[in-house]
C-alpha positions in Angstrom: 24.2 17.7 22.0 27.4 18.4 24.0 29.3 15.3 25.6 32.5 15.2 27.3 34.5 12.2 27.9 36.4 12.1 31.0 39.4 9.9 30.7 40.4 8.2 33.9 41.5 5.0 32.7 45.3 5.6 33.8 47.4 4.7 37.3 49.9 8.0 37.2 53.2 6.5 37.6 55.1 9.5 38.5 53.1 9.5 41.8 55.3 6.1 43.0 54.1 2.2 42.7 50.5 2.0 43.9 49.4 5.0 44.3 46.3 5.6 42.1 46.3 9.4 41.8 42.9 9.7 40.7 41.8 8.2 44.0 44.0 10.7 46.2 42.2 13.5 48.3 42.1 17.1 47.9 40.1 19.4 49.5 37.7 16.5 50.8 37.1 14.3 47.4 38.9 11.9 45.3 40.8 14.1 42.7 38.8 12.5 39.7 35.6 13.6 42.1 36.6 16.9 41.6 36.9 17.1 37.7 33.6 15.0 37.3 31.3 18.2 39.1 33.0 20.6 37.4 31.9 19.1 33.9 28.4 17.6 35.8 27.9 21.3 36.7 28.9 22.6 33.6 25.0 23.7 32.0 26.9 23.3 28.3 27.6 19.8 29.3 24.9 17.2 28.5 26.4 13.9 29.7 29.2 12.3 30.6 31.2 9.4 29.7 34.2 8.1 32.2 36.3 5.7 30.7 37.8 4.1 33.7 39.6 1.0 34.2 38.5 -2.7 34.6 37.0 -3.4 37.9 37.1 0.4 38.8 33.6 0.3 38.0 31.8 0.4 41.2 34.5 2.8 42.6 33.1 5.5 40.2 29.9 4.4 41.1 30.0 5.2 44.6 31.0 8.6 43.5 28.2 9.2 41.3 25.7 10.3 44.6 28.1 13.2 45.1 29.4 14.1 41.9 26.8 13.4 38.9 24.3 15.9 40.0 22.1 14.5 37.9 23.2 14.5 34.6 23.5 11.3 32.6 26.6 9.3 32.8 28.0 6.0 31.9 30.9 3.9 32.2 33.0 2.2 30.1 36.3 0.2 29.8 39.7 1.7 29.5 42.3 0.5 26.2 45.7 -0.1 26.2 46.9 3.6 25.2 45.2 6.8 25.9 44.1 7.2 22.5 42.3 3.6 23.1 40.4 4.7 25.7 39.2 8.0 24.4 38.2 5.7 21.2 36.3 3.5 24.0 34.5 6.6 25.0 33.5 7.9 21.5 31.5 4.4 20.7 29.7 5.0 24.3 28.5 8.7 23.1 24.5 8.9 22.5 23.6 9.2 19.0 22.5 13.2 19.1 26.4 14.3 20.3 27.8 16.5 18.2 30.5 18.1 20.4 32.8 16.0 22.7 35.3 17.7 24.8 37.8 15.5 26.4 39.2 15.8 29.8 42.0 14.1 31.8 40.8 12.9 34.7 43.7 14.4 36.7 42.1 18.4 36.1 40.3 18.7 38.4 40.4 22.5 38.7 39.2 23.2 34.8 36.6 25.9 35.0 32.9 26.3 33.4 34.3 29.4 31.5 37.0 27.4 29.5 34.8 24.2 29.1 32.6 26.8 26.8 35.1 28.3 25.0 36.7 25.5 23.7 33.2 24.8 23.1 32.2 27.4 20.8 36.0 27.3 19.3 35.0 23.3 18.3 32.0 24.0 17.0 33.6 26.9 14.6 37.0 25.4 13.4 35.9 21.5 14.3 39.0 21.3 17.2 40.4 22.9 19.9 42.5 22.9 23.4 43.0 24.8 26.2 46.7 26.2 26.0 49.0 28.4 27.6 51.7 30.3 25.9 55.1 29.0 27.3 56.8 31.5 29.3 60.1 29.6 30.3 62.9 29.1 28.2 63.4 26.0 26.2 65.7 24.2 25.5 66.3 21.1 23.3 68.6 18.2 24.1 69.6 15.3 22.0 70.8 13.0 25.1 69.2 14.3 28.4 72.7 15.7 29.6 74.0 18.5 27.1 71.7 21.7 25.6 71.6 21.1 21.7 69.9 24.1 21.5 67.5 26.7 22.5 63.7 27.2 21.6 62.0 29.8 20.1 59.1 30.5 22.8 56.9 32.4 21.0 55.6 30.3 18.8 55.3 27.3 21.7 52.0 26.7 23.8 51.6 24.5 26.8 48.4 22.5 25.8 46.2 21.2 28.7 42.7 19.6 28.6 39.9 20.3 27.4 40.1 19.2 24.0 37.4 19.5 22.3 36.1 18.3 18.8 33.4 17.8 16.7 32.6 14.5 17.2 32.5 13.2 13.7 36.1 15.4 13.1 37.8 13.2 16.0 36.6 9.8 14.6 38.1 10.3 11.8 41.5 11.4 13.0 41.5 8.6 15.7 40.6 6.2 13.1 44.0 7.4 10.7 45.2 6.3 14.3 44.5 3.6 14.6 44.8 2.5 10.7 48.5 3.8 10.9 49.0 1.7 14.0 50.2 4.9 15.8 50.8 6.4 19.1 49.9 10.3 19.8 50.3 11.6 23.5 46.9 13.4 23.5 43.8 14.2 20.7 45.4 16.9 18.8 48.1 15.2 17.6 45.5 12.5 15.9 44.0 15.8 14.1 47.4 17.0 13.0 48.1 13.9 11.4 45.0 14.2 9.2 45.5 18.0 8.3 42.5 19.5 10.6 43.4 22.6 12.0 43.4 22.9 15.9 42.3 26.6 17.6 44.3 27.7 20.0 41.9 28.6 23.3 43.8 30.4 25.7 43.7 29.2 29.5 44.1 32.1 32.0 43.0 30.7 34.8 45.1 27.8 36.7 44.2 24.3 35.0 47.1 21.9 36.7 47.3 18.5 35.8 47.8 16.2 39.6 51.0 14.3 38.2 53.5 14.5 40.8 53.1 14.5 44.4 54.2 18.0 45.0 50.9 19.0 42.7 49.0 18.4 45.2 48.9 20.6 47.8 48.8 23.5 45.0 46.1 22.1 43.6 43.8 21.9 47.4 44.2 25.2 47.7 43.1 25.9 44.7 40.3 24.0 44.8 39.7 25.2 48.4 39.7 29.0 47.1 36.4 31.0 47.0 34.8 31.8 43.9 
C-alpha cells in the first residue's frame, strides 16, 4: 500500500504575521485544497494522512467534501519541528503501507506523473525526491554581506517535495533523529545521516513551493492552466 503524508502543520512566516498561507486562495481553493486533490486524484495514492495543526481540525474537515474524492484520509496533530510532524504522520499510516511519499502542504501544483516516479524510484533504492538541477550561480557567504566563494553547479540540485520512502527506511532514519536530538530541514537529510542512499528524480514540470507573497499569482496561473 502507497500512503502519502501531507504536512500542513506550519503558519509560513515569510508571508507576514497572521497570514496562514495554506489557507490563502488560488484559482478558487485554499492552497493546501489544491495539493490535497492532486495526491486524492493520484490512482497510485491509497490514502492520505494531513498532519495539521491543533484546532485546525475542522478547517480541513470542511475541505474534505471537495478535495478527498473519496479516498481515505485522517488527521492528526502537528510536532514542534517539521521532522515531528512527519513522525506524527508515520504512527497514523495503516498497517499495509509500504511506500509513504511526503508532501508540503504549500505544493500545490505537484503533478500525478512525478508522484509515481518518485514512487517507483522509492520502491527501487528505498528513497527519493523530486529535484531540479540548479541553474543559477552560487555563491557561498560566511556573513550574509561579502562572497566567500563560488559553487560548483553541477553537482547541486534544488530538492522539492515529494519525498518519498519506504516506509520502514524513513522510521529508521527519523528515529537516529530523534535519538540524536537533531534538526534536518526536510526527510532526506534524516536518511543521509544513517547512510541510505537518496535517488535523485528529476522534476520538469513547475512544482513551486507558496512561500512568499509574490508566489502566488505564479502559482494561480499555473494552476488555472489547461491540461
Amino acid at each position: 500500500m502507497v500512503s502519502a503524508i501531507i504536512v500542513a502543520a506550519g503558519r509560513g512566516t515569510r508571508m507576514g504575521p497572521n497570514i496562514d498561507k495554506l489557507f490563502l486562495e488560488v484559482a478558487g481553493l485554499p492552497v493546501v485544497a489544491h495539493t490535497w486533490r492532486r495526491f486524492a486524484a493520484a490512482p497510485v495514492i491509497d490514502e492520505i494522512v494531513l498532519v495539521v495543526r491543533a484546532g485546525m481540525e475542522p478547517a480541513f474537515v470542511e475541505l474534505a467534501a471537495a478535495c478527498a474524492g473519496g479516498k481515505p484520509y485522517r488527521l492528526v496533530a502537528g510536532g514542534a519541528e517539521r521532522q515531528d510532524s512527519v513522525w506524527n504522520g508515520l504512527q497514523a499510516l495503516g498497517p499495509e503501507a509500504e511506500i509513504v511519499a511526503i508532501q508540503d502542504g504549500a505544493r500545490p501544483c505537484t503533478s500525478t506523473a512525478l508522484i509515481t516516479a518518485t514512487i517507483a524510484a522509492a520502491r527501487q533504492h528505498g528513497a527519493a525526491v523530486a529535484a531540479q538541477p540548479v541553474t543559477d550561480t552560487i555563491k557561498e557567504s560566511a556573513d550574509g554581506r561579502v562572497v566567500l566563494r563560488t559553487l560548483e553547479r553541477s553537482r547541486l540540485w534544488a530538492v522539492q517535495t515529494p519525498q518519498t520512502f519506504q516506509v520502514t527506511v524513513l522510521r529508521q532514519a527519523l528515529a537516529a533523529v530523534r535519538d540524536q536530538g537533531r534538526v534536518v530541514t526536510d526527510d532526506t537529510a534524516a536518511c543521509e545521516l544513517i547512510g541510505q542512499p537518496v535517488s535523485l528524480v528529476p522534476s520538469t514540470a513547475p512544482n513551486p513551493k507558496v512561500t512568499v507573497p509574490a508566489d502566488l499569482p505564479y502559482i494561480d496561473f499555473l494552476l488555472r492552466a489547461p491540461g
